[in-house]
Gaussian input, Z-matrix of N, CA and C with variables (Angstrom, degrees):
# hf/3-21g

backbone

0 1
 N
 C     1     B1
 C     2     B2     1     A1
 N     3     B3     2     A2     1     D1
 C     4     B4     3     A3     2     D2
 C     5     B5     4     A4     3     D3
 N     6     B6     5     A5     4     D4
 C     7     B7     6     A6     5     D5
 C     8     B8     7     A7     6     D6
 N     9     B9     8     A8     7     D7
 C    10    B10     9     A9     8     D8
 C    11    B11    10    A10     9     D9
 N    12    B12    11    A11    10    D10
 C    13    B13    12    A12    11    D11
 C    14    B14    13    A13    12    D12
 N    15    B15    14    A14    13    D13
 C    16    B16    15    A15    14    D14
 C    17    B17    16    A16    15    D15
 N    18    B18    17    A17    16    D16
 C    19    B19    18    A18    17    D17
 C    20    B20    19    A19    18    D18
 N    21    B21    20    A20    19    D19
 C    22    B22    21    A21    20    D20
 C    23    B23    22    A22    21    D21
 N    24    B24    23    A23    22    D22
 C    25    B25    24    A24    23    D23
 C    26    B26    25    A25    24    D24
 N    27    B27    26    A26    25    D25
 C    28    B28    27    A27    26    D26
 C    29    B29    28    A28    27    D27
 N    30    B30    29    A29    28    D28
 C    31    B31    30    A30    29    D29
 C    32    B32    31    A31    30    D30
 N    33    B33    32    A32    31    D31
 C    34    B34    33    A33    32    D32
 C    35    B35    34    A34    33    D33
 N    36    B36    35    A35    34    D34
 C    37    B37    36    A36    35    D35
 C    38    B38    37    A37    36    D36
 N    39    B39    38    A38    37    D37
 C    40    B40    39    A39    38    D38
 C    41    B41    40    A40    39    D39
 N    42    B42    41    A41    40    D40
 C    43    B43    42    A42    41    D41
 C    44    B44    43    A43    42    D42
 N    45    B45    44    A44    43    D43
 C    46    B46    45    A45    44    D44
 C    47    B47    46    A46    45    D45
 N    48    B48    47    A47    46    D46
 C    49    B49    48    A48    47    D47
 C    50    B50    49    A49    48    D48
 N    51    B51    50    A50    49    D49
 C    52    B52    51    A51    50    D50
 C    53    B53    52    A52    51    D51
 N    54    B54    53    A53    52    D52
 C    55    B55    54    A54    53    D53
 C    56    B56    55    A55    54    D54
 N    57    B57    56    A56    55    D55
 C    58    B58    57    A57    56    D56
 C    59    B59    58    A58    57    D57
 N    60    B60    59    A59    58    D58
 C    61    B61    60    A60    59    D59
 C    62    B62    61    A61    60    D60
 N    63    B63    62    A62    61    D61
 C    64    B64    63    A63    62    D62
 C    65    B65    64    A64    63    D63
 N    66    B66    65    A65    64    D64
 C    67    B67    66    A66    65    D65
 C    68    B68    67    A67    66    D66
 N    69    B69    68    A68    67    D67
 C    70    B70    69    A69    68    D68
 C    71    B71    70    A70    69    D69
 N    72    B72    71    A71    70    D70
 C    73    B73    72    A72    71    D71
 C    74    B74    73    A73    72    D72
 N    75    B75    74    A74    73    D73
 C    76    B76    75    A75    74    D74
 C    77    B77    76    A76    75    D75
 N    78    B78    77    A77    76    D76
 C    79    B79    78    A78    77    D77
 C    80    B80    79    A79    78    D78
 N    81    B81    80    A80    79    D79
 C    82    B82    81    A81    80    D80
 C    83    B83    82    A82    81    D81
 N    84    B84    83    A83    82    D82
 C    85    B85    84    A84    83    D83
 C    86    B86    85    A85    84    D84
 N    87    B87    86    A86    85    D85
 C    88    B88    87    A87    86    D86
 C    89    B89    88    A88    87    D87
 N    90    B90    89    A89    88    D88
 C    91    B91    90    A90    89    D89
 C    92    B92    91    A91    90    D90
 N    93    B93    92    A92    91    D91
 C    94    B94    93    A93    92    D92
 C    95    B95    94    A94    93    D93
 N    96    B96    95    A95    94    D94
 C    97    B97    96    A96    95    D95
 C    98    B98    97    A97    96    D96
 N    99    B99    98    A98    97    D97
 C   100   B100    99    A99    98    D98
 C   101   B101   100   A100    99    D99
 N   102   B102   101   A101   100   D100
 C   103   B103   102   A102   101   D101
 C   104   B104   103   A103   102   D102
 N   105   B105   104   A104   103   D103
 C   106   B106   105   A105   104   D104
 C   107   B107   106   A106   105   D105
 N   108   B108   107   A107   106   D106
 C   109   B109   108   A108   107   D107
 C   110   B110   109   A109   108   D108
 N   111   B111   110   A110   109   D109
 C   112   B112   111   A111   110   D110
 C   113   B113   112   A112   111   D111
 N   114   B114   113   A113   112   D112
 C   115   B115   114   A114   113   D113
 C   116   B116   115   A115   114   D114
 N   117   B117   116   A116   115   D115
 C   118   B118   117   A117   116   D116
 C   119   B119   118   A118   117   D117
 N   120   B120   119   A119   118   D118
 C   121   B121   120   A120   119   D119
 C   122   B122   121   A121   120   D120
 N   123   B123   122   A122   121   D121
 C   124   B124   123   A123   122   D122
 C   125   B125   124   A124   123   D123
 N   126   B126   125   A125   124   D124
 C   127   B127   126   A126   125   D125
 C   128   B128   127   A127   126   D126
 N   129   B129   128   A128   127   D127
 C   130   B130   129   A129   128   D128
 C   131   B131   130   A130   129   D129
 N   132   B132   131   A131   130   D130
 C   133   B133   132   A132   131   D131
 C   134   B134   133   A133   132   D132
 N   135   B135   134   A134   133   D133
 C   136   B136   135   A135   134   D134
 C   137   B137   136   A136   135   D135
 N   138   B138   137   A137   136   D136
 C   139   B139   138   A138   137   D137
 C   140   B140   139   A139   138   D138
 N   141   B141   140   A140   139   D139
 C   142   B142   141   A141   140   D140
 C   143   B143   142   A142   141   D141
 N   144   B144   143   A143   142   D142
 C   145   B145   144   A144   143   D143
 C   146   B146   145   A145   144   D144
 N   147   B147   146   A146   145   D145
 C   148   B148   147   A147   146   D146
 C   149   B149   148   A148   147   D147
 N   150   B150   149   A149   148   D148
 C   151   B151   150   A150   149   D149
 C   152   B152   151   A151   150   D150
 N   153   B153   152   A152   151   D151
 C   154   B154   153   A153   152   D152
 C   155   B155   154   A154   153   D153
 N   156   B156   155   A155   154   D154
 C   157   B157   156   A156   155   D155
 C   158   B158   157   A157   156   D156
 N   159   B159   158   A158   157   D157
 C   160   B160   159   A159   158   D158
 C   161   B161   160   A160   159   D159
 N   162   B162   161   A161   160   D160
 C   163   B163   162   A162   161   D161
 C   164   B164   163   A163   162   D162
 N   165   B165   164   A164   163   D163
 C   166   B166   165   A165   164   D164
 C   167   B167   166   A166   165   D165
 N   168   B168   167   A167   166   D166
 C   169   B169   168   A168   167   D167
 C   170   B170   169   A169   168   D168
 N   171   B171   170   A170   169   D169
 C   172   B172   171   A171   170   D170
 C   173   B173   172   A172   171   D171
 N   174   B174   173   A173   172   D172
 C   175   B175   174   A174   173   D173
 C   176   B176   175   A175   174   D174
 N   177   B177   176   A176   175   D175
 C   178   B178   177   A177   176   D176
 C   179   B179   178   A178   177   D177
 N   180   B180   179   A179   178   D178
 C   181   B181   180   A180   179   D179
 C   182   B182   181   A181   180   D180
 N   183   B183   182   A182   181   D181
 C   184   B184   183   A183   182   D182
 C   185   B185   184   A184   183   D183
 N   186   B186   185   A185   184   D184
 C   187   B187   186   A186   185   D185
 C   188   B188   187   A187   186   D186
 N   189   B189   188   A188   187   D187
 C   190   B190   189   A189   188   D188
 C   191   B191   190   A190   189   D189
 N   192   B192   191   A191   190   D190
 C   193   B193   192   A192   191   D191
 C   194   B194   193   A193   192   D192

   B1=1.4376
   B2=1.5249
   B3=1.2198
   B4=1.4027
   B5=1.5243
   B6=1.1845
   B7=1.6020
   B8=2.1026
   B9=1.4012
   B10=1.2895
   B11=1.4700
   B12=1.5312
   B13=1.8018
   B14=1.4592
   B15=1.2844
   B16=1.4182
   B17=1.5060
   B18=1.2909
   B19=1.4006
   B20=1.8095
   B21=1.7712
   B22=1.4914
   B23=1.4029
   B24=1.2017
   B25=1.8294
   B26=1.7199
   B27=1.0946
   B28=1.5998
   B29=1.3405
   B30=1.3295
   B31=1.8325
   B32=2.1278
   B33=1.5702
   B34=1.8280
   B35=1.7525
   B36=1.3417
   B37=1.0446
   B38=1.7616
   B39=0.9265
   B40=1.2965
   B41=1.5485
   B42=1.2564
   B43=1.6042
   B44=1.6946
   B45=1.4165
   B46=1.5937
   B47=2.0595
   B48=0.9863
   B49=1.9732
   B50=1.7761
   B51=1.0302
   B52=1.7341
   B53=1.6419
   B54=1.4916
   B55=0.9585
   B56=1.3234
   B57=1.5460
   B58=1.5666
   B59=1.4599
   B60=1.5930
   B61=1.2454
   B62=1.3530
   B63=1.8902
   B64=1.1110
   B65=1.8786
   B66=1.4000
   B67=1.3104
   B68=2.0673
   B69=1.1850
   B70=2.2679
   B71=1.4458
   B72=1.1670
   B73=1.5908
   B74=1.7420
   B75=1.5870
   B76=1.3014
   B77=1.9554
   B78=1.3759
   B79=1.5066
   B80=1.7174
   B81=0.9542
   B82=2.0310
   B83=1.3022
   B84=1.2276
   B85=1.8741
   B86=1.2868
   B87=1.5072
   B88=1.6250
   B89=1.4015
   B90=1.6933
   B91=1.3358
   B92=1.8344
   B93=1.1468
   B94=1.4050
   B95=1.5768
   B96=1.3242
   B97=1.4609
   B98=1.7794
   B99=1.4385
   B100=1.7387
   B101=2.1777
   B102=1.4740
   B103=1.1980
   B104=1.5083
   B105=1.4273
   B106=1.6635
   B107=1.5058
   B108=1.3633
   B109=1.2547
   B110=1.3058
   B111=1.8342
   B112=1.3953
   B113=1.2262
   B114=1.5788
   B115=1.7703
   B116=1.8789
   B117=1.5696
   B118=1.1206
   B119=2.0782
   B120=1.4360
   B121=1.7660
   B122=1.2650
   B123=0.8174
   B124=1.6509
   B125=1.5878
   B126=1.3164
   B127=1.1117
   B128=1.7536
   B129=1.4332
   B130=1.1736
   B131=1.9088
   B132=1.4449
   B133=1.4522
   B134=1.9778
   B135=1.3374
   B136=1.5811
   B137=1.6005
   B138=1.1618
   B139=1.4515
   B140=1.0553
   B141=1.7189
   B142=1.6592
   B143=1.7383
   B144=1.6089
   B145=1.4091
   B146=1.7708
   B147=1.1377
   B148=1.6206
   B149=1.5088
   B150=1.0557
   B151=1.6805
   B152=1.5987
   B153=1.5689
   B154=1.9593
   B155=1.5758
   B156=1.6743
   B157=1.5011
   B158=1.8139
   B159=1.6668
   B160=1.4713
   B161=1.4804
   B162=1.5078
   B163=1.4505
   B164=1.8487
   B165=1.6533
   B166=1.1486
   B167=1.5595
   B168=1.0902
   B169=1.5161
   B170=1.9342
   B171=1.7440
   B172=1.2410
   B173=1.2619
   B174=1.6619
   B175=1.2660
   B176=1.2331
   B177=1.7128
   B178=1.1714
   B179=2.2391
   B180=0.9166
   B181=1.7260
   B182=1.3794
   B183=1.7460
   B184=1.5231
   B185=1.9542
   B186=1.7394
   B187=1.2986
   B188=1.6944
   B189=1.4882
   B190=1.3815
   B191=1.7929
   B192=1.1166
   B193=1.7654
   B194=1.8553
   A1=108.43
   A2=119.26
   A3=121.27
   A4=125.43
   A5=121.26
   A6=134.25
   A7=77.74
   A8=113.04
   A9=107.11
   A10=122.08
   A11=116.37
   A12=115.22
   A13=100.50
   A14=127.96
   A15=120.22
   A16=117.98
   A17=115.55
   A18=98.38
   A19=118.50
   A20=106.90
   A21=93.30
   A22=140.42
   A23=140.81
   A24=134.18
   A25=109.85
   A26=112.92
   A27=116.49
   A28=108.91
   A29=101.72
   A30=106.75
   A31=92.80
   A32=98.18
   A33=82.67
   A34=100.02
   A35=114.11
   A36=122.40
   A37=120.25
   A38=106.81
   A39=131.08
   A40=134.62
   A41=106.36
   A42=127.74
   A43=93.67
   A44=103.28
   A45=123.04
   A46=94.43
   A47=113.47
   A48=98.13
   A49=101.16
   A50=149.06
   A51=127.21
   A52=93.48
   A53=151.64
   A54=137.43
   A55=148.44
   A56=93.02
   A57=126.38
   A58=118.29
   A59=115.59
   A60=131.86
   A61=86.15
   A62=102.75
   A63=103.13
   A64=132.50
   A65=89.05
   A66=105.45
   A67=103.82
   A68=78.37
   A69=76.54
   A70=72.53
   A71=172.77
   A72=162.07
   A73=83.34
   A74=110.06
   A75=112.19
   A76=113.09
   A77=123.43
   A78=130.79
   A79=80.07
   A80=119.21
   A81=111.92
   A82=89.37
   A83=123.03
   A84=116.51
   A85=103.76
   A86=108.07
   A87=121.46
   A88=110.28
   A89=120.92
   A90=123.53
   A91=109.30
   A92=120.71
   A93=117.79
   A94=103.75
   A95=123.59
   A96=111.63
   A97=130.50
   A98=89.27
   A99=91.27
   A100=85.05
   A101=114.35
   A102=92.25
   A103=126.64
   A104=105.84
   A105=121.44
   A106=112.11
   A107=118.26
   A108=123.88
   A109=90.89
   A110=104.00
   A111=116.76
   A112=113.27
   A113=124.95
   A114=123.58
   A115=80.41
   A116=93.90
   A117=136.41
   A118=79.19
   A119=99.30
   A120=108.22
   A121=113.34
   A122=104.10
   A123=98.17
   A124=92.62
   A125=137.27
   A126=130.55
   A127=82.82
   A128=106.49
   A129=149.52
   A130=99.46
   A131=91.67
   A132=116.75
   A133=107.12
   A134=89.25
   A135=99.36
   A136=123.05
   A137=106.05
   A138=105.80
   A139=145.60
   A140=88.78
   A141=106.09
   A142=111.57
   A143=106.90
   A144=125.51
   A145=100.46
   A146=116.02
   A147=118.63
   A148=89.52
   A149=147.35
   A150=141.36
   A151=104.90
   A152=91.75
   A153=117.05
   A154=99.51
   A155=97.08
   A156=132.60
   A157=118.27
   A158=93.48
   A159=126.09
   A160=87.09
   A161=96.53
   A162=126.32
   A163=83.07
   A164=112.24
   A165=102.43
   A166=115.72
   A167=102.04
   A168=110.40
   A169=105.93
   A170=90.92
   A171=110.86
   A172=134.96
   A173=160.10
   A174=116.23
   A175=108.67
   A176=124.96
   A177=132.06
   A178=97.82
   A179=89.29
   A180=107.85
   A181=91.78
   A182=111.99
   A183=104.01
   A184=120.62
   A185=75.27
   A186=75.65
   A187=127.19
   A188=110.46
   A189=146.37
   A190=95.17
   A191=126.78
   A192=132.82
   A193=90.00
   D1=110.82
   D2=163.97
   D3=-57.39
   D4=151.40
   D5=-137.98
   D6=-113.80
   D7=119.58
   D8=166.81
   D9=-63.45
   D10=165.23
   D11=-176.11
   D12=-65.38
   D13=137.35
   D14=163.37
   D15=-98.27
   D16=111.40
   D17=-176.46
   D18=-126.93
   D19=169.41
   D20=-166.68
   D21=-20.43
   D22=132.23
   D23=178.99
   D24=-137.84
   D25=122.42
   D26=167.39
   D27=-53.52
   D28=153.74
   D29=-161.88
   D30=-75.08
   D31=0.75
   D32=-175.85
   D33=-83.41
   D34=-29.85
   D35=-170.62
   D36=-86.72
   D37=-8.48
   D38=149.27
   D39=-76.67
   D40=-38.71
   D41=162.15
   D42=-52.19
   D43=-86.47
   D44=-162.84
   D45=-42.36
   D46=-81.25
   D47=179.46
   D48=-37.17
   D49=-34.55
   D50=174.75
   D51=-85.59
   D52=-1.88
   D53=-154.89
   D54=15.90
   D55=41.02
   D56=152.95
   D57=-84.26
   D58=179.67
   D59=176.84
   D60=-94.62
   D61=165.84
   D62=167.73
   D63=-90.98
   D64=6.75
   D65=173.78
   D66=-69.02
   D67=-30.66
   D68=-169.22
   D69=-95.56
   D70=62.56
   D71=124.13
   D72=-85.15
   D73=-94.13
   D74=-163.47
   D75=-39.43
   D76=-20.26
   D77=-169.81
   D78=-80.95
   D79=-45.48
   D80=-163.29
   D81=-70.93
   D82=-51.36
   D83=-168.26
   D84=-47.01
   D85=-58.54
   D86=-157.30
   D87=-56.32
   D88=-35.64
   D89=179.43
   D90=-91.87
   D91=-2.72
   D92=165.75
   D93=-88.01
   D94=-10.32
   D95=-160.58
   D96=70.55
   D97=35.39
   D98=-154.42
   D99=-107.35
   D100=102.79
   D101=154.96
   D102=-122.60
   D103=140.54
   D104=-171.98
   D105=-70.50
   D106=173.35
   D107=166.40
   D108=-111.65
   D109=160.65
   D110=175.90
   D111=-37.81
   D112=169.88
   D113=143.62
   D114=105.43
   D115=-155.79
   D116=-148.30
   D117=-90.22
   D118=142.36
   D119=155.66
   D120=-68.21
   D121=174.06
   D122=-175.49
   D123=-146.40
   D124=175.76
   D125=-90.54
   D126=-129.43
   D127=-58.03
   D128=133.18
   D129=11.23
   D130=-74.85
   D131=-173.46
   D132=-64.83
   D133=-73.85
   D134=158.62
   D135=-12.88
   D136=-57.87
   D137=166.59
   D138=-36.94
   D139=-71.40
   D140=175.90
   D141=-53.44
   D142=-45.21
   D143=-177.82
   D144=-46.78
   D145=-42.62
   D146=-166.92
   D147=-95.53
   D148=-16.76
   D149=173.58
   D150=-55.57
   D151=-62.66
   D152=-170.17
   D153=-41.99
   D154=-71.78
   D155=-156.03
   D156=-52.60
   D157=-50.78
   D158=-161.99
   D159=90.17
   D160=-172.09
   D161=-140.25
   D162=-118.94
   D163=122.49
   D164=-177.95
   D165=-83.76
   D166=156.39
   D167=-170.18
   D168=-91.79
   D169=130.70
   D170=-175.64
   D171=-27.35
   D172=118.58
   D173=-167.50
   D174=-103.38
   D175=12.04
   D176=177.19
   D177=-71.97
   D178=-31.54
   D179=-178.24
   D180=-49.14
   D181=-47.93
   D182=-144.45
   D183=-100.36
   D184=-10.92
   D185=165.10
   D186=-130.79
   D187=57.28
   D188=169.05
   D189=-75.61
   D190=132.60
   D191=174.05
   D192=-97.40

């Protein structure tokens, strides 16, 4: 199974796929030790973040009846 492109995401849009605020985004960074540079994540970053985290689960998945 090929690994999709990961590309840049604002930390809001990143929040919303873990379906947190982004206030508990920056609290998960802060206790992984993960710090970003301003702007956009980068892809790079993304990774590691989905290494730590896992890979959040779809919410198109979750809201199938």
């Amino acid at each position: 199974m090929e690994t999709p492109e990961i590309k840049a995401k604002t930390r809001s849009e990143l929040a919303n796929e873990y379906c947190i605020c982004v206030r508990t985004l920056y609290r998960w960074l802060k206790s992984a030790n993960i710090n970003l540079s301003k702007g956009l994540i980068k892809p790079k970053d993304l990774q590691r973040i989905y290494t730590i985290f896992g890979r959040p689960i779809r919410k198109d998945f979750l809201n199938k009846s």
